[in-house]
C-alpha positions as CSV (number, residue, x, y, z in Angstrom):
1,X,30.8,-33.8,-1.7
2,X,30.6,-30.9,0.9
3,X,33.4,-28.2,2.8
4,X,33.9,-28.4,6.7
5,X,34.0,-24.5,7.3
6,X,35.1,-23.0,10.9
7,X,34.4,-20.2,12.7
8,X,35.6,-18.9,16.1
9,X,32.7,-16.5,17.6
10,X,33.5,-13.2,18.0
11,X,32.5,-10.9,21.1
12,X,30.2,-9.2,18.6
13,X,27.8,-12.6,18.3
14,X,28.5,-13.0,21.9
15,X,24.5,-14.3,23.4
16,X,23.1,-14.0,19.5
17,X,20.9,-16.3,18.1
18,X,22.8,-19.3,16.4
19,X,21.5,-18.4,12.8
20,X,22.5,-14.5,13.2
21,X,26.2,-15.5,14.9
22,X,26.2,-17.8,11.6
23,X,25.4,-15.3,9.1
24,X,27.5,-12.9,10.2
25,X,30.6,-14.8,10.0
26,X,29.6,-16.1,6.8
27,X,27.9,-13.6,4.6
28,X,28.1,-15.5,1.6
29,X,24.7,-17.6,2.4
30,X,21.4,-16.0,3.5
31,X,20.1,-16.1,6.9
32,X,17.1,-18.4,5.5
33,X,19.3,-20.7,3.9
34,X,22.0,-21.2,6.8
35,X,18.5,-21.5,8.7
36,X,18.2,-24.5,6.4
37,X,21.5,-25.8,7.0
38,X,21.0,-25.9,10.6
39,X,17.7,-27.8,10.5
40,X,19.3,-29.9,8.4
41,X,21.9,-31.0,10.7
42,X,25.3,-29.5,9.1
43,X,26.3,-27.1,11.8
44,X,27.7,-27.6,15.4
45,X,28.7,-25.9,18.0
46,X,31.8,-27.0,20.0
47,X,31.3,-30.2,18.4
48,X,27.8,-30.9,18.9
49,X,25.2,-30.4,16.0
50,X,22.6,-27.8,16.4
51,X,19.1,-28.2,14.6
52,X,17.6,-25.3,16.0
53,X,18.7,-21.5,15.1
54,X,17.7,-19.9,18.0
55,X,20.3,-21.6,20.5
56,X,22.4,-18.9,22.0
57,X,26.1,-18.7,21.2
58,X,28.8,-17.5,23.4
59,X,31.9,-15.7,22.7
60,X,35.0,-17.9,21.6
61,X,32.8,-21.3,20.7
62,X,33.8,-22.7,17.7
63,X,31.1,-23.4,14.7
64,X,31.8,-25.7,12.0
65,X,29.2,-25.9,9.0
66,X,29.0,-28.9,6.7
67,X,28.6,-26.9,3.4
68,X,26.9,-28.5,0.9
69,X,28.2,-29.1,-2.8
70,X,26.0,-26.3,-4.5
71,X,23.8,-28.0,-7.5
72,X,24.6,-26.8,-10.8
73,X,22.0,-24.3,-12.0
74,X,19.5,-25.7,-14.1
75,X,18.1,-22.3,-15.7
76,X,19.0,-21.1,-18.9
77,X,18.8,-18.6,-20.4
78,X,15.5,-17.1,-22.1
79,X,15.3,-14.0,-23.8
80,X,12.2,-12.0,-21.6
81,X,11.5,-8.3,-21.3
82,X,12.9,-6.9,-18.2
83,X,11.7,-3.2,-16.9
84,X,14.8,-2.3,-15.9
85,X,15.0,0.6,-13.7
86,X,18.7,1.1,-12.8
87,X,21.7,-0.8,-13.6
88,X,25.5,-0.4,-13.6
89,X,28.5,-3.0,-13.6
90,X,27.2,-4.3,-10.2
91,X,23.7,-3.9,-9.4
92,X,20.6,-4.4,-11.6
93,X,17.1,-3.0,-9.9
94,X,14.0,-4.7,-11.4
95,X,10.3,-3.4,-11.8
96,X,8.7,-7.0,-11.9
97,X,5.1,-7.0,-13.1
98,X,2.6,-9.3,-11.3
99,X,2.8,-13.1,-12.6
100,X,6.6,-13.1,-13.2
101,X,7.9,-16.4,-11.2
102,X,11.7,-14.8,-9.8
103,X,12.9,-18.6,-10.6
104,X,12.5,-22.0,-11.4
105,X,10.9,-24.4,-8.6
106,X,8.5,-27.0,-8.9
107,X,6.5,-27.4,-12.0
108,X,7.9,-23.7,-13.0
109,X,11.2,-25.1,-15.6
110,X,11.6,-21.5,-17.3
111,X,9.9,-18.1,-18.0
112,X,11.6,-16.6,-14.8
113,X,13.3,-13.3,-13.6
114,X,16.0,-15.8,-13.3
115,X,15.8,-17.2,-16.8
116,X,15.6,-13.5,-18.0
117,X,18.2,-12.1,-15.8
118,X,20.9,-14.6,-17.3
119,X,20.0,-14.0,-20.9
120,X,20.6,-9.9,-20.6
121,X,23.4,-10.3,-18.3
122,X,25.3,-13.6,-19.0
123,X,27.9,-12.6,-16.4
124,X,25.4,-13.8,-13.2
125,X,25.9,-17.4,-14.8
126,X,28.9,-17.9,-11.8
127,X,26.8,-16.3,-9.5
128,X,24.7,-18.1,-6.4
129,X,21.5,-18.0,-7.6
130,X,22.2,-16.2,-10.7
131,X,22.7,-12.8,-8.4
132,X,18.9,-13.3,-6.8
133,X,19.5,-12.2,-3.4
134,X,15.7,-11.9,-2.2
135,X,12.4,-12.4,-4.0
136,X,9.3,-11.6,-4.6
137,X,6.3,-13.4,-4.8
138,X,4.8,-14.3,-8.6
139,X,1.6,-12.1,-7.9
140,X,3.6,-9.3,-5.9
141,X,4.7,-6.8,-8.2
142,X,7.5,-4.1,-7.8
143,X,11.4,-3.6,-6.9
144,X,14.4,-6.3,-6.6
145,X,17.4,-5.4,-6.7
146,X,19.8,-8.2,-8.6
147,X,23.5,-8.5,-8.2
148,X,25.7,-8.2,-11.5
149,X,28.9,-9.3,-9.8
150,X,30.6,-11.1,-7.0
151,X,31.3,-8.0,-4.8
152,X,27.6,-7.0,-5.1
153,X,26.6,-10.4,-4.3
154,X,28.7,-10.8,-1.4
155,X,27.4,-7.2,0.3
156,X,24.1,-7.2,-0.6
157,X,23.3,-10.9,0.9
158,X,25.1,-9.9,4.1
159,X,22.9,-6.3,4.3
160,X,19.7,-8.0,3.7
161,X,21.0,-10.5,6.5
162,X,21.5,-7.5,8.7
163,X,18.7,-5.4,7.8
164,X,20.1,-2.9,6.3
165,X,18.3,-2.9,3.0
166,X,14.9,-1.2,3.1
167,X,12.2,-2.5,1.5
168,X,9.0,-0.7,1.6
169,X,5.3,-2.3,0.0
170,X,2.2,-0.9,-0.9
171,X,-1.0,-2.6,-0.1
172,X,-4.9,-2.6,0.5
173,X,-6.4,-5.1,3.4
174,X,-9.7,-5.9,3.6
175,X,-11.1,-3.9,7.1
176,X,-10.6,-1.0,8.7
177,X,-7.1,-0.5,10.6
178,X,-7.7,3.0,12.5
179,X,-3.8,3.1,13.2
180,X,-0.4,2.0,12.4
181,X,1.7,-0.6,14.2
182,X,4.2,-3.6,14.1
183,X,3.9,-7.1,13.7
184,X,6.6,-9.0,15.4
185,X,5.6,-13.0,15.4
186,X,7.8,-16.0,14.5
187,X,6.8,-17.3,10.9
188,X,7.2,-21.3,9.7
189,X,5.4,-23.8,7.4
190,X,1.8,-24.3,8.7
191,X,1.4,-27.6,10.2
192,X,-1.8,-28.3,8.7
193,X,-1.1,-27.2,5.0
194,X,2.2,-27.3,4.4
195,X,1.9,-25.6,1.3
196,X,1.1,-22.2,3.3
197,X,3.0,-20.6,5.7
198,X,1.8,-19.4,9.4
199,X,2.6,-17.8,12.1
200,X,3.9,-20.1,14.6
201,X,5.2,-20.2,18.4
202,X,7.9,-19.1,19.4
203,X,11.2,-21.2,18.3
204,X,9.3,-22.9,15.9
205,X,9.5,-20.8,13.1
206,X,11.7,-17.3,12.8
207,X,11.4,-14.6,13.9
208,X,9.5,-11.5,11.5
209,X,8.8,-8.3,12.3
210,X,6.6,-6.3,10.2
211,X,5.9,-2.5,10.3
212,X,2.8,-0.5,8.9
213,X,1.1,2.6,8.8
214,X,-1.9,3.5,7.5
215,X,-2.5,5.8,4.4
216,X,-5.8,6.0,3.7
217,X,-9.1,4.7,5.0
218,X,-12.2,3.3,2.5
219,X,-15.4,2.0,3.5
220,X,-13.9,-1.4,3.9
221,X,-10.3,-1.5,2.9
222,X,-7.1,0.3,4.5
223,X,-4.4,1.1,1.9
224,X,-0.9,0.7,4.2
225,X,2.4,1.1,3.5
226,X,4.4,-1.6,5.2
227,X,8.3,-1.8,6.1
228,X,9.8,-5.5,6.4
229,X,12.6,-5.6,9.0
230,X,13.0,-9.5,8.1
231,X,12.3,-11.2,4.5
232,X,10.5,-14.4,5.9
233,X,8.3,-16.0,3.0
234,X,4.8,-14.8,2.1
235,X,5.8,-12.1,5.5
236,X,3.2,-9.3,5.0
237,X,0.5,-11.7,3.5
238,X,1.0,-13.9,6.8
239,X,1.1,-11.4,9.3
240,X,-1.8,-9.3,8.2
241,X,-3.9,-12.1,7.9
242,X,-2.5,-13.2,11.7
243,X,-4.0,-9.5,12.4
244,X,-7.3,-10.5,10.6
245,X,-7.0,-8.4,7.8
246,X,-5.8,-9.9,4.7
247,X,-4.8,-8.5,1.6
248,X,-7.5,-7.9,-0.8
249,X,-7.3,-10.7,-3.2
250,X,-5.1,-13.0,-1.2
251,X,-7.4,-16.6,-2.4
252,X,-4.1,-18.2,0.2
253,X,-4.3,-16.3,3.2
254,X,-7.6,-14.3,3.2
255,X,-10.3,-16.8,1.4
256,X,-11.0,-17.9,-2.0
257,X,-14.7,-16.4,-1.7
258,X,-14.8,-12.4,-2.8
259,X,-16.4,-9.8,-0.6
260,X,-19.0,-7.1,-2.5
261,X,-20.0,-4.4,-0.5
262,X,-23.4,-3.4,-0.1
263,X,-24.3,-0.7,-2.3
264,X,-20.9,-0.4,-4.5
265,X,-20.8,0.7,-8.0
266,X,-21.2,-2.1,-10.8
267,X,-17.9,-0.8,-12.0
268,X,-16.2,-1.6,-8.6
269,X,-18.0,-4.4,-8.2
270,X,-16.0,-5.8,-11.6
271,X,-13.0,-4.6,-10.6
272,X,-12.9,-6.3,-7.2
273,X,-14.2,-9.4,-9.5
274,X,-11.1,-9.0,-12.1
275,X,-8.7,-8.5,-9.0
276,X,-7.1,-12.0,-8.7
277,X,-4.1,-11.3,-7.1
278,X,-2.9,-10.1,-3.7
279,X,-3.0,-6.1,-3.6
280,X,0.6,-5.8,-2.6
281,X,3.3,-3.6,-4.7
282,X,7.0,-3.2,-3.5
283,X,7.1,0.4,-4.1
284,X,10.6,1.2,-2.3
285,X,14.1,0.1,-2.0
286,X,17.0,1.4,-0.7
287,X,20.4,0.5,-0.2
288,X,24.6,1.3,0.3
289,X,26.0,0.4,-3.4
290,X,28.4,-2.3,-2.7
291,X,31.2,-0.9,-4.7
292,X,30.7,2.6,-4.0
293,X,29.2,3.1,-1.2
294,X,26.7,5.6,-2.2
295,X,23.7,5.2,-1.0
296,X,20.7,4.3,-3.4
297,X,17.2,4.7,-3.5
298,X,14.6,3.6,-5.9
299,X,10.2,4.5,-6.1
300,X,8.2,2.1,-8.4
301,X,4.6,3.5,-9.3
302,X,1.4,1.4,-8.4
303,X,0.4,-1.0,-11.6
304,X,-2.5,0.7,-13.5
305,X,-4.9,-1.7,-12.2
306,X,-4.1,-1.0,-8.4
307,X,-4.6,2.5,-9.1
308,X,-7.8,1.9,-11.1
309,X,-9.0,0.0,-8.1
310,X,-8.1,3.0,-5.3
311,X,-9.8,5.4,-7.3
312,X,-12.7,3.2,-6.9
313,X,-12.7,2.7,-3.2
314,X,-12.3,6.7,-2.8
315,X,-15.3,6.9,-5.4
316,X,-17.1,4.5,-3.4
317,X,-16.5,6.4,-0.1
318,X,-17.6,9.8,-1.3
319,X,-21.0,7.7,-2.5
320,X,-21.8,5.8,0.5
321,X,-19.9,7.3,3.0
322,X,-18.0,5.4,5.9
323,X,-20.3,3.3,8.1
C-alpha cells in the first residue's frame, strides 16, 4: 500500500535541487529519506520519475511522491538510563554516552536510545521513528535532541532539513591542522566497501559541508571544534579523513593499526591503547522550540576519558615539545 502525494513548486524552490524543492514542501520526511525515495523511483516530476536528487526544478512543475506504507515499528520498549539534560511536553535533549546504538538495525534488536526513549516517554509510540529526528553514531557521544510530540516532530525535521539546527562537535585528529577551514564534498556509500561511506563526485553522493576550527595544537593531534551544515552519515569522520587527518581512534576511516609517538609517557601510551573509539563528542546544540519559539541552547561536557586523554597530549607537549 502506498499515498500518491502532489505538490505544485513554488517560486521559492524555483532552480533548487529536486531533494531540497521536495523537502520543503513536505517537511514531514527528512531530506535523506526523501533522498531515498527518489533513488528508489517514487517521485516524478511532470510525470516523469526522477532517480537522481540533484535535477533542477522549475517554478510551477508538479511533483508527485509515491509514499510508502510506513513499517510498523518493531522496538519496544526497554527500561534504560537516559542522561537527560532538558525536557518539556515537546522536546527531550539527550547526553548519550559512547556505545549507545540510537536504534535498532541490523543485528542491533534492542538496548537503543530508541528502545529507551519509548519506555520513559510512551507518548513517541505514534511518532515516525519514535521522535528520532537525527542521530548519532554508537561510539560518538553527546547531544540529540528527541521530539516528544507531533508539533515538535513536524518542526524540528523541517529545521534540520533547512539547517537551521546547530550542531557543534568536539574532536581530536591525528596531525597537525595549522588553521581552520570548510569541507564541502558530496558524500555516498563507498563503491569498494559498501559498508563505509566516502566522499564521492559530484552527483553521486550529496552534498556535505563541514566547518572547523582549530582549538589547540599537540605534538601530533589537533583538537577542533567542527560545525555540520548538513547531517550526511559518518560526515565529520569522512571528511577529515578526505583531508587526511582522521579522528584519533577511528579503526573505519583512519586505520585499525595505533600510532605511539616517539618518546610519549607510558601513561599516554595506555591511554591512546584504551582509546577505541573515534575522539568525537557533540558538545552543542541549538535550536527555535517548536512550540514556543524560544530559542534553545544546550553545552555537553567532554566524557572523562576525552578529557583524561587532552591532558595527556598537553602533558606530552610541555615534555617533548612540538617538532
Amino acid at each position: 500500500m502506498s499515498e500518491l502525494l502532489t505538490f505544485k513548486i513554488t517560486d521559492e524552490f524555483h532552480n533548487k535541487r529536486l531533494d531540497v524543492a521536495l523537502a520543503g514542501l513536505y517537511p514531514d520526511e527528512s531530506r535523506s529519506v526523501l533522498g531515498d525515495y527518489i533513488r528508489q523511483g517514487l517521485v516524478a516530476l511532470n510525470g516523469d520519475v526522477q532517480k537522481k536528487s540533484s535535477v533542477k526544478v522549475s517554478s510551477g512543475s508538479v511533483l508527485t511522491l509515491d509514499l510508502p506504507q510506513k513499517e510498523s515499528l518493531d522496538a519496544k520498549p526497554q527500561d534504560l538510563p537516559l542522561d537527560i539534560v532538558y525536557q518539556d511536553d515537546d522536546v527531550l535533549v539527550l547526553n548519550k554516552p559512547v556505545g549507545f546504538v540510537v536504534h535498532p538495525g541490523a543485528g542491533i534488536s534492542d538496548g537503543t536510545v530508541m528502545n529507551a526513549v519509548l519506555y520513559h516517554f510512551p507518548q513517541t509510540a505514534t511518532l515516525p521513528r519514535a521522535g528520532i529526528v537525527h542521530r548519532l553514531d554508537k561510539d560518538t557521544s553527546g547531544l540529540m535532541v528527541i521530539a516528544l510530540s507531533e508539533l515538535a516532530q513536524h518542526k524540528l525535521t523541517k529545521a534540520i532539513s533547512r539547517h537551521e539546527v546547530v550542531r557543534e562537535y568536539e574532536a581530536i585528529v591525528e596531525g597537525l591542522i595549522t588553521s581552520g577551514g570548510t569541507v564541502e564534498e558530496d558524500i555516498g556509500r563507498d563503491p569498494h566497501n559498501r559498508t563505509r561511506m566516502a566522499v564521492v563526485p559530484e552527483g553521486m553522493g550529496r552534498d556535505a559541508v563541514t566547518h572547523y576550527r582549530v582549538m589547540e595544537q599537540f605534538r601530533e593531534h589537533t583538537l577542533l571544534r567542527l560545525r555540520l551544515e548538513t547531517g550526511r552519515t559518518h560526515q565529520i569522520r569522512v571528511h577529515m579523513a578526505h583531508l587526511h587527518h582522521p579522528l584519533l581512534g577511528d579503526t573505519v576511516y583512519g586505520g585499525k593499526r595505533l600510532k605511539l609517538m616517539k618518546g610519549a609517557a607510558p601513561a599516554l601510551d595506555d591511554a591512546l591503547r584504551a582509546f577505541r573509539h573515534q575522539a568525537l563528542h557533540a558538545a552543542h546544540i541549538e535550536f527555535i522550540h517548536p512550540s514556543d519559539g524560544q530559542s534553545l541552547a544546550f553545552d555537553a561536557p567532554l566524557p572523562d576519558d576525552f578529557i583524561s586523554l587532552i591532558d595527556l597530549l598537553r602533558e606530552d607537549v610541555k615534555v617533548n615539545g612540538r617538532d
